[in-house]
C-alpha positions, 0 to 999 in steps of 0.5 A: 502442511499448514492449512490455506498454504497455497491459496496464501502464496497465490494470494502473495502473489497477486499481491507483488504483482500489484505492488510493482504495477500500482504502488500499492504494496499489497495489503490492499489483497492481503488484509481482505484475502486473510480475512477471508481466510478466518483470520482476525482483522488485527492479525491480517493487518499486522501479518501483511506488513511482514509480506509487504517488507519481504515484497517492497524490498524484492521490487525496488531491487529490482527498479534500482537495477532498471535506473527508476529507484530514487534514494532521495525521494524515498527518504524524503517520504520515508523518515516520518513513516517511521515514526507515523507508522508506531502510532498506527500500530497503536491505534489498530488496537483500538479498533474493532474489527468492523470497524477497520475494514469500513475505515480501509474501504474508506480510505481505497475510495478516497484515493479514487477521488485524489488521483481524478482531482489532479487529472481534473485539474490539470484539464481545467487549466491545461498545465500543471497546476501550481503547488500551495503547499511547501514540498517540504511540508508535502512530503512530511504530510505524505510520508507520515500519512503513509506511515500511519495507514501502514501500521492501522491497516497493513497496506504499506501507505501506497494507496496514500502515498502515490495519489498525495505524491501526484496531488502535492508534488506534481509528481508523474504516476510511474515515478509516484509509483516506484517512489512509493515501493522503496518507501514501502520498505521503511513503513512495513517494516516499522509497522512489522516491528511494532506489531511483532512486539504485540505478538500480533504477526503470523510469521509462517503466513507472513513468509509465504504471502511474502515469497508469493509477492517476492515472484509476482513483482518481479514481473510488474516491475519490468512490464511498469515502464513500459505502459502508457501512464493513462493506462496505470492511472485507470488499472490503479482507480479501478484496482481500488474501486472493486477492492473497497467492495469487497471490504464493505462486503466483509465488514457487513459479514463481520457486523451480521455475524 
């Protein structure tokens, strides 16, 4: 039996449940879990976009089945991830591996600070406040930041996608939420592909970090609906405040060792 099996498919797990509750996709636990596993950096990520494709595709069945799966908004965001998300898969590669946990621990802390600004904002001026930016091009920029992170760092885009969608298309965080799973699909699987063509991805682990997520977000997706959107907001900033520790702290191991 393949070694670390079950800590891979709980880990999996964990992740799915993740990724129907925040958006997020997964790879925000799967890259730290596989690292910690004695896998490379480059292997955890590009083996984290198989798990999440598997994952995505099980919860926005699910959410279309619930009337909260919107085609358009989802390929709105998702046709320039396509393509954004080759280019991250190119620049993994470049990186050494220290490097990319500090830049992904970077990136969960950044998306701390979007999604409190918009809050902010909206207590400032006690509305919403008005778009500066052209929807279509907010959605490119959102879309192909997605992308982009989904091929460097195997996260799917959701830690980009959900705070940018509040952020720039004033979106409410439950629909930012759902609409980032479907467009999940699109950028793992783009990003699958092109690490699958470097010979990066690790189809076993993949698939069993993959069934793990399949379970748990079937469970996240129907309790989603059903909470207060203060609630989600604040599992979703705390979710990503205790992750980027976690990654600092491999990053140092990786650098010391």
């Amino acid at each position: 039996m393949l070694p670390n099996s079950l800590t891979l498919s709980l880990g999996g797990l964990v992740a799915g449940i993740l990724a129907g509750f925040l958006g997020i996709g997964g790879g925000t636990v799967l890259v730290p879990l596989m690292v910690a596993l004695g896998y490379t950096p480059l292997q955890a990520v590009a083996t984290s976009s198989l798990a999440i494709a598997i994952t995505s595709i099980s919860g926005s069945i699910q959410n279309w089945r619930m009337g909260y799966f919107d085609s358009h908004r989802v390929l709105y965001l998702g046709l320039p991830a396509l393509f954004t998300a080759q280019i991250g898969v190119y620049l993994a590669s470049k990186f050494a591996s220290y490097q990319l946990l500090i830049a992904f621990g970077l990136l969960l802390l950044t998306n701390i600070y979007l999604v409190d600004l918009k809050k902010r904002l909206i207590n400032l001026t006690n509305r919403e406040p008005t778009h500066r930016i052209n929807p279509a091009i907010a959605r490119v920029c959102t879309g192909g930041a997605a992308g982009l992170l989904a091929g460097l760092f195997g996260v799917g885009g959701g830690v980009i996608m959900v705070p940018m969608q509040i952020l720039l298309l004033g979106e409410p965080i439950k629909i930012a939420i759902q609409t980032s799973l479907g467009v999940i699909i699109l950028t793992a699987i783009s990003a699958c592909l092109g690490h699958t063509l470097s010979n990066n991805v690790l189809f076993i682990q993949g698939t069993l970090l993959g069934i793990g997520g399949l379970l748990g977000v079937q469970f996240s997706t129907r309790i989603l609906p059903k909470l207060p959107d203060n609630t989600v907001s604040i599992v979703f900033r705390l979710t990503l405040g205790l992750l980027s520790l976690y990654v600092f702290w491999q990053a140092w191991q990786i650098l010391h060792s």
